[in-house]
C-alpha positions as CSV (number, residue, x, y, z in Angstrom):
1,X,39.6,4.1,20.1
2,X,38.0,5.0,16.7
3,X,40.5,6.3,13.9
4,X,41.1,9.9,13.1
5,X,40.7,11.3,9.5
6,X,42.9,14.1,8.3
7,X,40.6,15.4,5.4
8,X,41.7,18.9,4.3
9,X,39.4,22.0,5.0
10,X,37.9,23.0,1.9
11,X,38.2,26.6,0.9
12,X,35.3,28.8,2.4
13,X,32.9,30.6,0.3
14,X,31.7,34.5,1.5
15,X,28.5,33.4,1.9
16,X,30.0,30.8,4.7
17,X,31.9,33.7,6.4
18,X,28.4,35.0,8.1
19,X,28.9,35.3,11.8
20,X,25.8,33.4,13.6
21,X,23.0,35.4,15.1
22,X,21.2,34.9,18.4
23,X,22.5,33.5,21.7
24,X,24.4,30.3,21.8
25,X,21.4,28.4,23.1
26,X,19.3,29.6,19.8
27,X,21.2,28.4,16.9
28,X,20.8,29.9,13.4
29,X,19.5,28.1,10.4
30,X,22.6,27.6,8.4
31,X,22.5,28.6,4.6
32,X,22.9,26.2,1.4
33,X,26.5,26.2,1.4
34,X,27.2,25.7,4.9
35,X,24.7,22.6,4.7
36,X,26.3,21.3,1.7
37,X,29.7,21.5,2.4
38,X,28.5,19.8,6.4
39,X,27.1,17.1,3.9
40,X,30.2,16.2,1.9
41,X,32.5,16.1,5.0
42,X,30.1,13.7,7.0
43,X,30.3,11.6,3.8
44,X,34.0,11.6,3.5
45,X,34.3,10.0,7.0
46,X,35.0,6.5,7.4
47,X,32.2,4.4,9.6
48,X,34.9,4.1,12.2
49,X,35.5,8.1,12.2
50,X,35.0,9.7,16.0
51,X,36.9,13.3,15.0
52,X,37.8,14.7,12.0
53,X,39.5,18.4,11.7
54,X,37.0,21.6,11.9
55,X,34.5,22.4,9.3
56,X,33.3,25.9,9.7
57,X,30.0,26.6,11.7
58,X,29.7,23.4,13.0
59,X,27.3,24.5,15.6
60,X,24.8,25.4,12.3
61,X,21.9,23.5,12.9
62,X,18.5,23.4,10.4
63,X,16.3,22.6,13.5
64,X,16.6,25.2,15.5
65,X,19.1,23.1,18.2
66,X,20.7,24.5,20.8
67,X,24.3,24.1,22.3
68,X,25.1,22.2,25.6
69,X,28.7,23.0,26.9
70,X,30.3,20.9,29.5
71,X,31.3,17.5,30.2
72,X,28.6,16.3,32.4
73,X,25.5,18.2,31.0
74,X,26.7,17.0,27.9
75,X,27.0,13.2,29.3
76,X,23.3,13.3,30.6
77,X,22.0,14.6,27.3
78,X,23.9,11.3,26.3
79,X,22.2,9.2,28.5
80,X,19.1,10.9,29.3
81,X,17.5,11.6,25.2
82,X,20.7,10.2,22.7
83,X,18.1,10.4,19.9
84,X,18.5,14.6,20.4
85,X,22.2,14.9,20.0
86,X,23.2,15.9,16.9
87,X,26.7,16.7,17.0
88,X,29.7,16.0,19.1
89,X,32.4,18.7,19.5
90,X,35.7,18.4,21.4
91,X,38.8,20.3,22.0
92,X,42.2,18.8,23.3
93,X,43.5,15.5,24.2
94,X,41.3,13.1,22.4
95,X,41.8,10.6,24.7
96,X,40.2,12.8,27.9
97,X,37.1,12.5,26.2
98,X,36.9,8.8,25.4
99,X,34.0,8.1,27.1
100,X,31.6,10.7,25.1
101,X,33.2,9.6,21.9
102,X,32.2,6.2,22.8
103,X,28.6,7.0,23.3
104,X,28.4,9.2,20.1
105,X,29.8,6.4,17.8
106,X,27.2,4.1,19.8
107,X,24.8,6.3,18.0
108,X,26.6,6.7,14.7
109,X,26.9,10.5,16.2
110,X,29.3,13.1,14.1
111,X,32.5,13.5,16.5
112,X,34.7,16.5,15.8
113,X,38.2,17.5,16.7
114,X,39.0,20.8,17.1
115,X,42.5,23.5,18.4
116,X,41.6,25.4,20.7
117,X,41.0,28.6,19.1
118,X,38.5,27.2,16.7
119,X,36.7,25.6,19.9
120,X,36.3,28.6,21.4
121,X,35.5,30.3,18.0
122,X,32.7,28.3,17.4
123,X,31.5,28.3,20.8
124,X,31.8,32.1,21.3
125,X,33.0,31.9,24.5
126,X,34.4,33.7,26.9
127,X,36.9,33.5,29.7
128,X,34.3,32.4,32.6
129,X,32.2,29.9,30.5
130,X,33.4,26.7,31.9
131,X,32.9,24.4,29.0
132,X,36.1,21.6,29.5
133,X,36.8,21.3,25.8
134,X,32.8,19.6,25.3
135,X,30.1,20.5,23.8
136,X,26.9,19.0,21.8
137,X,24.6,20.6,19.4
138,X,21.0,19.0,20.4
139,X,17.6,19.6,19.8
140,X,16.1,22.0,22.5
141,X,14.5,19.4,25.5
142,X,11.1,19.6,25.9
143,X,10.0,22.4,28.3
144,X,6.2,21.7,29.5
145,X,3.4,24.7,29.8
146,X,1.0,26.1,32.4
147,X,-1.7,23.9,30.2
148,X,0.1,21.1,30.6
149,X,0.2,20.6,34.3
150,X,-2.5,17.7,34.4
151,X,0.4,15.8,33.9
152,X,1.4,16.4,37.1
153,X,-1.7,14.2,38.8
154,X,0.1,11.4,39.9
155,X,3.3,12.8,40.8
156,X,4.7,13.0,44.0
157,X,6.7,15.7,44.6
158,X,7.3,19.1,43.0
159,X,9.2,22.5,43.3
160,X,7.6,25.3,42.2
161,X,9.6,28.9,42.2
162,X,8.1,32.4,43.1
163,X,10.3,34.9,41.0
164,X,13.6,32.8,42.2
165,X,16.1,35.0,39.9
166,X,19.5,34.4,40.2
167,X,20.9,31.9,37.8
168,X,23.0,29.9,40.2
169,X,20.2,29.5,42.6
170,X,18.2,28.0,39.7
171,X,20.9,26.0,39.1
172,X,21.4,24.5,42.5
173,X,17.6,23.9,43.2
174,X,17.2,22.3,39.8
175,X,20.5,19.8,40.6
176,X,18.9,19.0,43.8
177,X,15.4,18.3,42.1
178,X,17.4,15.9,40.3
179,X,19.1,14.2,42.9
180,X,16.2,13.8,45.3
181,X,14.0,12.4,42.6
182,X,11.8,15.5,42.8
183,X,9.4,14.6,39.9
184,X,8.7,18.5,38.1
185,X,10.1,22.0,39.1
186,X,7.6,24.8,37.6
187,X,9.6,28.1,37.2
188,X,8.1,31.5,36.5
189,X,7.9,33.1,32.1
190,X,8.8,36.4,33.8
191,X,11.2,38.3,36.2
192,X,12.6,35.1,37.3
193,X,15.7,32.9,36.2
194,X,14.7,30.5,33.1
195,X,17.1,27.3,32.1
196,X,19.9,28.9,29.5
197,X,22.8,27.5,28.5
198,X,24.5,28.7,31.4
199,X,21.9,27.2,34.1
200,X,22.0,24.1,32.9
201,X,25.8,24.0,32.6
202,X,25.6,25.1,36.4
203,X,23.5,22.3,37.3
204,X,25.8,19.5,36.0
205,X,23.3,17.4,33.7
206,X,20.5,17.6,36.4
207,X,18.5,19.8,34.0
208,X,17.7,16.4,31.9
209,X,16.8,14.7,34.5
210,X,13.6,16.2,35.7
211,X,10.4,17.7,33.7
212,X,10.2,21.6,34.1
213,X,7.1,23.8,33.5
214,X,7.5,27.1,32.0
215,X,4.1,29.2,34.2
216,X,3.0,32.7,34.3
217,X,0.6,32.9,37.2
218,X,1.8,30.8,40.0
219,X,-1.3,31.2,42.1
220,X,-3.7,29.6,39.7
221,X,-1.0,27.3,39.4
222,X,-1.0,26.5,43.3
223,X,-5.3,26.4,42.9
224,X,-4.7,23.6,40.1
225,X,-2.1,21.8,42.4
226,X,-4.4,21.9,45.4
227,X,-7.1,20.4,43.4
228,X,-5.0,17.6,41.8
229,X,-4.7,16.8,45.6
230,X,-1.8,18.3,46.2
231,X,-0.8,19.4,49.4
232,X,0.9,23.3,48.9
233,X,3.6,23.8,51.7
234,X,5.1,27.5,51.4
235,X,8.5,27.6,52.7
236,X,8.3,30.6,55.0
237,X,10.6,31.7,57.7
238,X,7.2,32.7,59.3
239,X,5.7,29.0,59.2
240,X,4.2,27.4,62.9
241,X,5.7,24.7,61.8
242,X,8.7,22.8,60.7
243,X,9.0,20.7,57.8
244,X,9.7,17.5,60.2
245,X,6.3,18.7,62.2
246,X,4.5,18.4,58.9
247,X,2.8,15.3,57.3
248,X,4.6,14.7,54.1
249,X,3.1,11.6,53.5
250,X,0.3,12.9,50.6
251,X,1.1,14.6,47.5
252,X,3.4,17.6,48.0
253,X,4.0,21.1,45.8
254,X,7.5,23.1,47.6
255,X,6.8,27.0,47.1
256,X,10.2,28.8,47.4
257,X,10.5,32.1,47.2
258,X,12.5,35.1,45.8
259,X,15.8,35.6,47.0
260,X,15.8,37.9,49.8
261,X,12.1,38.7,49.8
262,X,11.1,35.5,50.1
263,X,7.6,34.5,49.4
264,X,4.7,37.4,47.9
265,X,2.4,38.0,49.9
266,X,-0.2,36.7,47.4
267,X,1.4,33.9,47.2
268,X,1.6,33.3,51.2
269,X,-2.1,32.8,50.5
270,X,-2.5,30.2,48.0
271,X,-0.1,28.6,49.7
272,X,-2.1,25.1,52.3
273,X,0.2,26.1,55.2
274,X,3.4,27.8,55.6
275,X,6.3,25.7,57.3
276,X,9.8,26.7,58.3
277,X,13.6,25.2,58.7
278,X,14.7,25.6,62.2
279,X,17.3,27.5,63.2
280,X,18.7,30.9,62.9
281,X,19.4,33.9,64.8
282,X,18.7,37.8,64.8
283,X,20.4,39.2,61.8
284,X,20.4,35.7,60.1
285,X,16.5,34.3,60.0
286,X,16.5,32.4,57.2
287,X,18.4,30.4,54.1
288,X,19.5,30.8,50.8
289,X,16.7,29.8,48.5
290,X,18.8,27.3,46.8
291,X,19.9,26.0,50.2
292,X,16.4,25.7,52.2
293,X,14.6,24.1,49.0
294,X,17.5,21.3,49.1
295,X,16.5,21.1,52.9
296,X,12.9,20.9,52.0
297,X,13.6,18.2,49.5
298,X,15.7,15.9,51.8
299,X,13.2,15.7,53.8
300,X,10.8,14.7,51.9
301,X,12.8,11.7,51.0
302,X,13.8,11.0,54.3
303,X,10.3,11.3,55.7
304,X,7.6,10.8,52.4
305,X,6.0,7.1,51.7
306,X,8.2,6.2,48.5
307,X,11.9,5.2,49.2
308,X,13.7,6.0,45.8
309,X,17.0,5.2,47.1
């Protein structure tokens, strides 16, 4: 395990006792004295330094990075786009986090130590945020646009999300993107859940693992699917047809829709057919969003032409 410095906090300056702006996933542009004083205690480490006691604002960040809290978002940003991570920040027994310190000193990554208090200080958070004494400042990941989607030509399998808005749905559908090799999930600019800090801690590092799309009309968006040869399958309680009844062997685009609504109406239409999960019952016709698109998305592994393992 890499040595531990004991350098002495130096004495803070009132222009250093500024309280950051913004939410913890926009991070502030630190001033001339926070960057100088971050400069001098990087240089006082050793080459074999992994923590080193707290140095005020350490989630300051001149490019605009954002904070990822949690021990397994934080070990897919590791693992996923290393080049990103900026800073390594820990909080308790040094030894429970061996593993990230490893990676960051594999990068020659700044690794610091800090008491709990200051921890949660610097992370402003509160009693629900479930952070496990991690987190990284990184430079935002790449989040594609509606002009973008040509990308998308020779993929095989995408989600895209019709006003889905809670936050733990988003969270659910994008971990299950992940884990069934689901190759973009295109979520809605407006009235609809977006990827914060708290989505992607929610989704356990699957947020790095697939390319989202950031879209503000999603039936132009279906029209630009359809003609990359996509095949648009709304899921619809209403659907003739079950997934399993459905060819799934082309190019496929998942439409879920909002919770409890379900699909718009508008959308319904843009939409190649309309399929369904079997099941239910009066009073209980269809799934949770999060729930039927992880369905929808097994079963296009189990029953689409690629086998990803």
């Amino acid at each position: 395990m890499a040595k531990k410095t004991t350098k002495k906090r130096s004495a803070k300056s009132p222009d250093s006792r500024k309280r950051r702006s913004g939410t913890r996933k926009q991070v502030a542009r630190s001033g001339d004295s926070d960057r100088r004083r971050a400069d001098s205690a990087r240089t006082s480490h050793t080459v074999e330094t992994a923590a080193a006691k707290p140095v005020a604002q350490l989630t300051q960040s001149a490019s605009g990075a954002e904070v990822i809290y949690g021990k397994h978002s934080v070990k897919a940003v590791f693992l996923k786009r290393p080049q990103d991570v900026e800073k390594l920040i820990i909080a308790g027994k040094e030894e429970y986090h061996s593993d990230l310190i490893g990676l960051a000193n594999n990068r020659d990554i700044d690794t610091y130590l800090l008491a709990w208090p200051d921890f949660i200080a610097e992370g402003d958070f509160g009693e629900d945020d479930k952070h496990q004494g991690v987190m990284a400042v990184v430079k935002p990941r790449e989040i594609f646009l509606e002009s973008e989607l040509h990308q998308l030509a020779n993929a095989r399998c995408v989600l895209v999300l019709d006003q889905v808005s809670n936050p733990q749905n988003l969270a659910t559908i994008i971990r299950s993107a992940a884990f069934f090799h689901a190759d973009a999930l295109l979520y809605m600019k407006n009235r609809a859940a977006t990827p914060t800090a708290e989505v992607v801690r929610f989704a356990v590092g699957g947020a790095e693992m697939i390319d989202m799309y950031q879209i503000t009309n999603v039936s132009q968006t279906l029209d630009m699917l359809k003609d990359m040869g996509f095949c648009v399958l709304g899921m619809d309680e209403r659907g003739e047809r079950t997934l399993a009844q459905h060819d799934l062997s082309d190019q496929v685009a998942f439409v879920v829709g909002a919770e409890g609504e379900g699909l718009r109406s508008k959308t319904r239409q843009y939409c190649s057919d309309l399929v369904r999960i079997p099941g239910g019952m009066q009073g209980v016709e269809s799934l949770n969003a999060a729930v039927a698109t992880t369905i929808a998305l097994y079963e296009f592994a189990r029953l689409g032409p690629v086998d990803k393992n």
